[in-house]
N, C-alpha and C positions, 0 to 999 in steps of 0.2 A: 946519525942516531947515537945517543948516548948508550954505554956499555957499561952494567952495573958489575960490579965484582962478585961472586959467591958470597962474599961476606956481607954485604949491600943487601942481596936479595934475600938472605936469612933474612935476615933483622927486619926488613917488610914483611916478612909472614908472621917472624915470632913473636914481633912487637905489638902488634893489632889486638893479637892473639892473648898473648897473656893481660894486655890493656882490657880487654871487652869479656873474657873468661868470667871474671868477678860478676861484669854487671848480668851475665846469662846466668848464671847460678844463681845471685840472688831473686831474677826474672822468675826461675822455675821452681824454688822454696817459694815465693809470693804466692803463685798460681794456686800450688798445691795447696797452702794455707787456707786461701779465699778458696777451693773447691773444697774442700773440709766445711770449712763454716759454712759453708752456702748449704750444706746436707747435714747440718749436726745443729746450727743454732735454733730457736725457737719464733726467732721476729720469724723465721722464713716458713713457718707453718703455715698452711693455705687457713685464714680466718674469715673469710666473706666471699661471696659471690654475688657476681653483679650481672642480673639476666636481663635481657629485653625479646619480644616477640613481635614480629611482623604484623600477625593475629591479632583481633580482639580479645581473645582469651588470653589470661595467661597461667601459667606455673608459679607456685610459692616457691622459694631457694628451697624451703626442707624436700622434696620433689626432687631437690638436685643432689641435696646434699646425703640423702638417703640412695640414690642408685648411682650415687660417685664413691661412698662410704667413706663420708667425713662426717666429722662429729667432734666433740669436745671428747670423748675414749678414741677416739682413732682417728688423730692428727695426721696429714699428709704432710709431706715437705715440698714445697713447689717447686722445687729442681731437679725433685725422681717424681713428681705427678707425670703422666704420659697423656699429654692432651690429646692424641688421637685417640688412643684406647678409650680416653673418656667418651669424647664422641660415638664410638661405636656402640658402649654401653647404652649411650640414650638414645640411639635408632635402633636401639633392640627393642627398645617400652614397647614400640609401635605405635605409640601416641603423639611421637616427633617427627616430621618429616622429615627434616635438612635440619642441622646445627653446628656452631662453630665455638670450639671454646682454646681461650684465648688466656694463657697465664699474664697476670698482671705483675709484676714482682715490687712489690717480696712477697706479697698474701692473698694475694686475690686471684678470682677466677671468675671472667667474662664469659660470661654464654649469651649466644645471639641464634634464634631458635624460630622453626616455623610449626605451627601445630596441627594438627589433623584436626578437620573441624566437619562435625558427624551430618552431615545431609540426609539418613534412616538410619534405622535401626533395626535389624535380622530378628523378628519376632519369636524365631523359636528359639531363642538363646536369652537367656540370662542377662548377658551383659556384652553384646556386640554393636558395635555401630559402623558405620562404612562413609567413607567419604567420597570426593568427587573423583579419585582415583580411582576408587573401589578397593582402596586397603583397609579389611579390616581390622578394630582396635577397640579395647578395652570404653565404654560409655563411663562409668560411674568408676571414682566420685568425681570425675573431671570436669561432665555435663550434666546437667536435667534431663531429666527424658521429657519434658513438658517441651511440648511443640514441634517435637522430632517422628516425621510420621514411622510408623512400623509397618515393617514389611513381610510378610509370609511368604516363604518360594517353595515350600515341599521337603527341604532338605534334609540328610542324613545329615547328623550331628560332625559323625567323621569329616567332614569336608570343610568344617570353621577351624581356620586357624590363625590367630592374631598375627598379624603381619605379612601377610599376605594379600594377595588382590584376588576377588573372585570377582571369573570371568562365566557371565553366567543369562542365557539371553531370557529368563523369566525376570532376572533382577535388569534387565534392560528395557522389559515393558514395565516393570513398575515405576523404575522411575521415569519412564516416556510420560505414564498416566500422571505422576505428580508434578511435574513440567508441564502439564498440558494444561493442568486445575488449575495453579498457581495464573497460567497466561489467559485463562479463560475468565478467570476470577478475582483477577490482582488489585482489584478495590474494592473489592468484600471482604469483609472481619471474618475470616475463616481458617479453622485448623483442619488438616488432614492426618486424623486420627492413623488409620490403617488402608494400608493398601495388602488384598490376598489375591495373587496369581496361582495359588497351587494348580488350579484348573483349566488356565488358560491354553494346556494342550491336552487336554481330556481327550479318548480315542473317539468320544461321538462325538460330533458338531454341536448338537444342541445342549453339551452339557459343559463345554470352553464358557467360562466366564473369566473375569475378574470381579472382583470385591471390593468397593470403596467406602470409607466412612468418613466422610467429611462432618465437623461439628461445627454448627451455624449459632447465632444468637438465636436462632428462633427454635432449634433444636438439633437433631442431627439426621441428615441425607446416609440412606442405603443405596449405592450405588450400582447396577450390577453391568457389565458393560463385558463388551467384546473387543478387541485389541483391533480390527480391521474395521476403517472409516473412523476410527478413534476421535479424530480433531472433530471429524464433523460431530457426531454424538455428544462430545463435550459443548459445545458451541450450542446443541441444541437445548444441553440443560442449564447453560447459561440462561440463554434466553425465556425457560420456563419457570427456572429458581423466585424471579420476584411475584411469580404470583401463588405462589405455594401458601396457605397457610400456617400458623403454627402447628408445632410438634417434628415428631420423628417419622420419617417417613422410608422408604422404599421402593426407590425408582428405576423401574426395569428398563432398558435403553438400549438391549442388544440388537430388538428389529430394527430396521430403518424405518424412519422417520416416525415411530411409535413408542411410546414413553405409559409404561403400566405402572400407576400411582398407590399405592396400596400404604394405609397410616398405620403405626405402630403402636400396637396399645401396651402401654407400662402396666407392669404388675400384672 
């Protein structure tokens, strides 16, 4: 085995060494340079954003660009934007379920987003809707309320709060009843205006109802119904709906197998 001399093995170290010193220094003034402009020039302003939804609905960018706080007065730099933090801010709306945003560089910002999509809406409020979770979230101006049935459960106002799930077993028979209308009904031209449970655990028996309002072409069904033997009762006014004549009517259906017809006179 070859045996190098002290002097031999300097000069292997020191040679590399002063050889490649230059090209690391210039390596780390480069870096620094390019991390300077990456956070000071202007092309690297985030300028567009490029959304897409899972959903049929969808969000305009200003939607994003308003609760990310970019604008033409307050330009971000996409190399200090913090793409988690943004996502966090847009599952606070509570209008988003799940999203992903994805710096493009040098200016863009990729959101890929799923939306809450309102199945009713919490009648004694303003402006709540709930979806198939049961979280709920802001209705307007996101949705119409045309065609979203509403729902009445009794509740103290304290107990709404966006973002949230309520867990709630009157809001579990109302929508049992509108699942049920829908499957008893699903080829008839029909809205279901409102569904009211406040009652459905009233302390006397005979005083449990629920309340439905179904709007028909021909006018609109008063529904008044008990929550036990439910399918069968719906099934019953399936089958006695086409012979109903016009108008609005009010159709009692809590006894078994008896349906009290009573028409509603306008004005």
């Amino acid at each position: 085995m070859k045996k190098f001399t002290l002097f031999q093995s300097l000069c292997w170290i020191i040679l590399p060494t002063l050889f490649f010193t230059p090209f690391l220094y210039m390596s780390v003034r480069y870096g620094q340079k390019t991390w300077k402009e990456h956070r000071t020039l202007a092309k690297y302003n985030i300028t567009s954003i490029i959304q897409t939804s899972s959903t049929k609905r969808a969000l305009n960018s200003a939607f994003f660009a308003e609760r990310l706080g970019l604008s033409v007065d307050q330009v971000q730099n996409i190399y200090k934007f913090d793409a988690k933090a943004a996502q966090n801010r847009l599952l606070e709306t509570a209008l988003i379920k799940n999203v992903k945003v994805v710096k493009e560089y040098p200016d863009t910002l990729y959101i890929e987003y799923d939306m809450r999509i309102p199945i009713a809406r919490i009648g004694e409020y303003e402006n709540v809707a709930i979806d198939e979770e049961h979280t709920l979230f802001p209705l307007s101006p996101f949705f119409s309320r045309t065609k979203i049935p509403e729902i009445y459960l009794g509740h103290d106002q304290s107990l709404i709060k966006y973002n949230t799930k309520l867990e709630d077993e009157k809001l579990n028979a109302a929508l049992l009843i509108i699942d049920q209308i829908k499957k008893e009904l699903k080829n008839d031209a029909i809205h279901i205006e409102k569904v009211d449970v406040c009652r459905i655990d009233a302390a006397s028996y005979g005083s449990r109802e629920a309340i439905v309002v179904i709007k028909l072409p021909e006018g609109r069904h008063y529904l008044r119904l008990q929550i036990k033997d439910l399918e069968k009762k719906l099934a019953n006014y399936a089958s006695l709906k086409p012979i109903l004549d016009q108008g609005d009517k009010v159709i009692d259906l809590r006894i078994e197998n008896i349906a009290y017809i009573d028409k509603v006179e306008n004005g």
